[in-house]
C-alpha positions as CSV (number, residue, x, y, z in Angstrom):
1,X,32.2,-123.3,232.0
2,X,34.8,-124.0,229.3
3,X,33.7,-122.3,226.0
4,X,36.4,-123.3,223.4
5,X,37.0,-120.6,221.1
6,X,36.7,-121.8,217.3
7,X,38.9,-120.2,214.7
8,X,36.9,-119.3,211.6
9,X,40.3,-118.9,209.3
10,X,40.2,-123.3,209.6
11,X,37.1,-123.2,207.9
12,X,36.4,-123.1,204.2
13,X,34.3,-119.9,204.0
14,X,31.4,-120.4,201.7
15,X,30.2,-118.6,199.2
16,X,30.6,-114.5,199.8
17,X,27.5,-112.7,199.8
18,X,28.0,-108.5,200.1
19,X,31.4,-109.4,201.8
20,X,30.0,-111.8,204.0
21,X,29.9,-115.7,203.9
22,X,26.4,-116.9,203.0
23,X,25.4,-120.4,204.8
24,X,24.2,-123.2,202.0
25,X,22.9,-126.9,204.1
26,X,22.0,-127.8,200.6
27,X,25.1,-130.4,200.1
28,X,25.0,-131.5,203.6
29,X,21.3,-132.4,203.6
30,X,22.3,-136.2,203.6
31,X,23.8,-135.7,206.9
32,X,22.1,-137.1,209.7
33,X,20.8,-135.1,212.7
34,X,22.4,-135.4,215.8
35,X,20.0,-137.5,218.6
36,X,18.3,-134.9,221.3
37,X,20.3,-136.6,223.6
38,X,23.6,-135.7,222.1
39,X,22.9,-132.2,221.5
40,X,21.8,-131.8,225.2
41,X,24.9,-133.4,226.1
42,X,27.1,-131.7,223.6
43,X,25.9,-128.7,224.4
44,X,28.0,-129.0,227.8
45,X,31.0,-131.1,226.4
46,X,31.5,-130.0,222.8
47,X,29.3,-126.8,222.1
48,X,31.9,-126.0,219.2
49,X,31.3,-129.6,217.8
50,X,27.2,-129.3,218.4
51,X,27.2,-126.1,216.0
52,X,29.4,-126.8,213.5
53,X,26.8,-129.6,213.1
54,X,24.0,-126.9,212.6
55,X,25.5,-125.4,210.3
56,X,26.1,-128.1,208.0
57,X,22.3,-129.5,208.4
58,X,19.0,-128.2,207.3
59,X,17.1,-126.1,210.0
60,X,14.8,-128.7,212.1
61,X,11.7,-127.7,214.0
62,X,12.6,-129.9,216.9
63,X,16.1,-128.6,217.5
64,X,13.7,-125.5,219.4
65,X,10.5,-126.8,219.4
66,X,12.0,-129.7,222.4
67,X,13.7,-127.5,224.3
68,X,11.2,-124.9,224.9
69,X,8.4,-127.6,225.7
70,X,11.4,-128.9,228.3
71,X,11.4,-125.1,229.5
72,X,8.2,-124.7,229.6
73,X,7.4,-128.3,231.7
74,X,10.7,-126.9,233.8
75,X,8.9,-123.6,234.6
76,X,5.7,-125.2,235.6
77,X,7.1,-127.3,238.1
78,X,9.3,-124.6,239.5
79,X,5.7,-122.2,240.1
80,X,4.0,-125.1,241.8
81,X,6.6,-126.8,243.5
82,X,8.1,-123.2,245.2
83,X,4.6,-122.3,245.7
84,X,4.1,-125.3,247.9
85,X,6.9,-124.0,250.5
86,X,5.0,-122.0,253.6
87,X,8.1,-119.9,253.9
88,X,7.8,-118.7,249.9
89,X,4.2,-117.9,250.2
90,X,5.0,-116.1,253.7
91,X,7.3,-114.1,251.2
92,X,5.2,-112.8,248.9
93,X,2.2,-112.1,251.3
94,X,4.9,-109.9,253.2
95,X,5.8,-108.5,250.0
96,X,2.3,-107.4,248.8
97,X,1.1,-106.5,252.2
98,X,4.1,-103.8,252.1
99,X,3.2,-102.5,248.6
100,X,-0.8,-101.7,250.0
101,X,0.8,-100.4,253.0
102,X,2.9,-97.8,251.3
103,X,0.0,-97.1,248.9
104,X,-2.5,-96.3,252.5
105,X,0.7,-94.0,253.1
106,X,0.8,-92.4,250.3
107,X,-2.7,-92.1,250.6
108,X,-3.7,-93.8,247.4
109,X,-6.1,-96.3,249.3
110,X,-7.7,-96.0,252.1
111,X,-6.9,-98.4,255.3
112,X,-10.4,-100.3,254.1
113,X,-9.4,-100.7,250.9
114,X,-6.2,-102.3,251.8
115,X,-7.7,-104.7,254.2
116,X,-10.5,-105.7,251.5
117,X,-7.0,-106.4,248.7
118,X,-5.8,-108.6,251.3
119,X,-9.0,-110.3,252.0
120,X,-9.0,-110.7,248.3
121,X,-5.5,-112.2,247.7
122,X,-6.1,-114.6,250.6
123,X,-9.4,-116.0,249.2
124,X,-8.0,-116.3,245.6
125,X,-4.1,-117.4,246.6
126,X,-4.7,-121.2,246.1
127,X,-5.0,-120.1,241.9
128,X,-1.5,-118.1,242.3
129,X,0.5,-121.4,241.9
130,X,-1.7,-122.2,238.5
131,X,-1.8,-118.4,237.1
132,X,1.5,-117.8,237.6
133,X,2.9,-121.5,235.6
134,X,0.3,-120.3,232.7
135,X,2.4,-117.1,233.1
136,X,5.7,-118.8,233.4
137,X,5.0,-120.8,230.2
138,X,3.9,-118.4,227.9
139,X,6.8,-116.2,228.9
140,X,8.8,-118.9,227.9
141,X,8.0,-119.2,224.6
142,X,7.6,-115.3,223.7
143,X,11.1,-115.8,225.0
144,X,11.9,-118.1,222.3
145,X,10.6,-116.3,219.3
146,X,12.6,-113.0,221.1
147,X,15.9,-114.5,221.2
148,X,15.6,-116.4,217.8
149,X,15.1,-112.5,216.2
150,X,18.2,-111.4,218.4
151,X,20.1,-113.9,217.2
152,X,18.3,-113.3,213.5
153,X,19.5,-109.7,213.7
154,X,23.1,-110.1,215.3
155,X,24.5,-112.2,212.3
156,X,22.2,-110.9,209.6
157,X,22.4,-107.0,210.2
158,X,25.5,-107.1,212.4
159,X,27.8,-109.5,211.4
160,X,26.4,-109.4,207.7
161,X,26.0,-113.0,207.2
162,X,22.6,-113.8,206.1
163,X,20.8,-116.9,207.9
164,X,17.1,-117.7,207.9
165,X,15.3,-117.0,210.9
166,X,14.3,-120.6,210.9
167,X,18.6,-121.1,211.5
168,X,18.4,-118.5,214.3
169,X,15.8,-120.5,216.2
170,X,18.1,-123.7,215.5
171,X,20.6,-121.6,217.5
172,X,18.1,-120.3,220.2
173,X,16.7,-122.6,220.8
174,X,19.5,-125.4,221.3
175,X,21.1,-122.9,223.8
176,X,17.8,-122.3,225.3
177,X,18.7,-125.8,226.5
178,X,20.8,-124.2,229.2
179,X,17.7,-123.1,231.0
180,X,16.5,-126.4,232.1
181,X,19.5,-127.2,234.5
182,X,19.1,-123.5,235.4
183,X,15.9,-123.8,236.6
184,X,16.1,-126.6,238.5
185,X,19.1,-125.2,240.4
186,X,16.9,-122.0,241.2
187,X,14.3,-124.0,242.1
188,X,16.7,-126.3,244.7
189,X,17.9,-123.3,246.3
190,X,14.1,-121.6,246.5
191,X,13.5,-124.5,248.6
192,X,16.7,-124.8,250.4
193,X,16.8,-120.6,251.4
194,X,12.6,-120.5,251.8
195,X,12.8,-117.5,249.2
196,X,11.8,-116.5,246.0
197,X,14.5,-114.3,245.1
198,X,17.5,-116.6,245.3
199,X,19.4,-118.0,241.9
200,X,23.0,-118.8,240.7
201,X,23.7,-115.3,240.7
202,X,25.9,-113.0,243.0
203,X,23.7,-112.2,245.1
204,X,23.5,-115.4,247.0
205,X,26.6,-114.0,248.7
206,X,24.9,-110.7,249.6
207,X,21.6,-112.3,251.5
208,X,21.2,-109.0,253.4
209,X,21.3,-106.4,250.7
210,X,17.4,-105.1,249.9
211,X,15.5,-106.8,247.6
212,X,14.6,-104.6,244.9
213,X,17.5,-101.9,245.6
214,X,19.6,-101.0,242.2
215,X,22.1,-103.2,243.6
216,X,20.3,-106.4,243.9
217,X,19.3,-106.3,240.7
218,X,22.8,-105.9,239.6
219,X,23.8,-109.1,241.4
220,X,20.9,-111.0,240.0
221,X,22.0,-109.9,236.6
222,X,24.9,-111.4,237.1
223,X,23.3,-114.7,236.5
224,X,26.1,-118.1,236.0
225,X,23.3,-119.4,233.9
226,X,22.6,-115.8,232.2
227,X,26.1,-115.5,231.2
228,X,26.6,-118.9,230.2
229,X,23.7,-118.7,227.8
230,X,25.1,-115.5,226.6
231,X,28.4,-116.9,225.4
232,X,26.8,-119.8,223.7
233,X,25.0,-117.9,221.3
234,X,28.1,-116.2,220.8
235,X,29.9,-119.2,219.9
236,X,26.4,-120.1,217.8
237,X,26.2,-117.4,215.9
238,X,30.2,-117.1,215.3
239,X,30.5,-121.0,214.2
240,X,27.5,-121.1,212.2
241,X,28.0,-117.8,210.5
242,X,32.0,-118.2,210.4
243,X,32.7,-115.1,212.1
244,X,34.4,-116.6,215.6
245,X,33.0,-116.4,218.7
246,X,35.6,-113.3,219.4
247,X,33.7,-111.1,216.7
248,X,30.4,-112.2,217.9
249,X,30.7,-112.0,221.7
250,X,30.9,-108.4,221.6
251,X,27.7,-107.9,220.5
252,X,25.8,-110.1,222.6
253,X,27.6,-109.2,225.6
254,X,26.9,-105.8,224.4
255,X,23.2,-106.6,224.6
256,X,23.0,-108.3,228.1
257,X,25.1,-104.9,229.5
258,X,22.6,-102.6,228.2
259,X,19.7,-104.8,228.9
260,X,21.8,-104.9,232.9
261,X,21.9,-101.1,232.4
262,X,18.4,-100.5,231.9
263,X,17.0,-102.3,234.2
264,X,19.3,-101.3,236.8
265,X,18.3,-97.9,235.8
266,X,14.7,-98.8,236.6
267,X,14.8,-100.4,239.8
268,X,16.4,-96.9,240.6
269,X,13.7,-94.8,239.7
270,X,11.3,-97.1,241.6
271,X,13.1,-98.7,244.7
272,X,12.1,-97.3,247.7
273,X,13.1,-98.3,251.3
């Protein structure tokens, strides 16, 4: 990943607004927009290029509304297409099976209930594939409107530059590009390993360490296509706002560390062996 690091004293700052360089597309509005294909490509080749570009031109629909119906058609191929492999639905019968068992010990159900939840889960796991692509998609675009109003928030309240929200979800959701490669590759190595709980993370390397335990979760966090997409809406928001990807990486890696933190935290408080 080769994120080239754009210096904000080249630029002509625009107008200053409470200290802070306020965005005007007006002049460029001529300009024309770059093809879907060319953003998707520059995206990987010249991100610095693809939002310098953004911030010139008018905020367009289509720069998030594409890429989250990509996401969305990505995720609902990945649900049915895993869900298809006997060793991935082996995994997640094991899985549930253990959470009604340690319930029976616990002695929150009885052994009768437990068998009748099973019974249950058998009769309606040909719908799982179907439920859980409806979940996949909607997730994916509550996603969308989440990370437009992170990125909304990070130059508007923390880097003082005001932008539109419709210019955050320009940002958003071009990056949000970055998730349709990413899913694929999670979905090649679901079918490659037979499990669910593989990705282009660290934990690939740590096969044996507990699923669920703090530590898994930590090298899961550490996602290639997590981090990747965190330092392009650094780069985003710093080019399109003039601040420099240095002044605005902070914050967003900031974010992911305590988002990291927190959810480490909570696998903590509920893993159990």
């Amino acid at each position: 990943m080769s994120i080239p690091n754009p210096s904000p004293e080249s630029e002509t700052p625009l107008t200053p607004v409470a200290g802070a360089p306020s965005l005007d597309a007006s002049a460029h509005n001529g300009e024309p927009d770059m093809s879907p294909g060319l953003r998707f490509l520059n995206l990987f080749v010249a991100p610095t290029e693809l939002f310098e570009h953004l911030a010139r031109v008018p905020a367009r629909p289509m720069n998030w509304i594409l890429p989250l119906l990509l996401n969305c058609i990505a995720i609902v191929a990945f649900t049915l297409i895993s869900f298809s492999n006997p060793s991935v639905v082996q995994e997640t019968r094991d899985l549930q099976s253990r959470q009604l068992d340690k319930l029976v010990s616990e002695g929150k159900i009885t052994a009768e209930q437990r068998n009748q939840q099973v019974e249950a889960m058998e009769k309606f796991s040909s719908v799982v594939p179907l439920i859980g692509s409806i979940a996949g998609a909607v997730g994916m675009v509550l996603f969308a409107f989440i990370t437009g109003a992170v990125v909304w928030l990070v130059a508007n309240k923390a880097l003082r530059v005001p932008i539109d929200f419709a210019k955050s979800m320009d940002i958003s959701g071009v990056v949000g590009l970055i998730s349709v490669p990413g899913t694929l590759v999670k979905l090649a190595l679901v079918m490659l390993r037979g499990s669910i709980n593989v990705g282009a993370n660290l934990g690939i390397f740590f096969p044996d360490v507990p699923m669920g335990s703090p530590l898994a979760t930590a090298l899961a966090g550490c996602d290639f296509f997590i981090l990747w997409t965190v330092a392009l809406l650094a780069l985003g928001v710093g080019t399109v706002t003039r601040r420099g990807f240095k002044t605005a990486l902070p914050w967003f890696g900031g974010l992911w560390l305590g988002l990291m933190v927190l959810t480490i935290a909570w696998s903590a408080m509920t893993y159990s062996k």
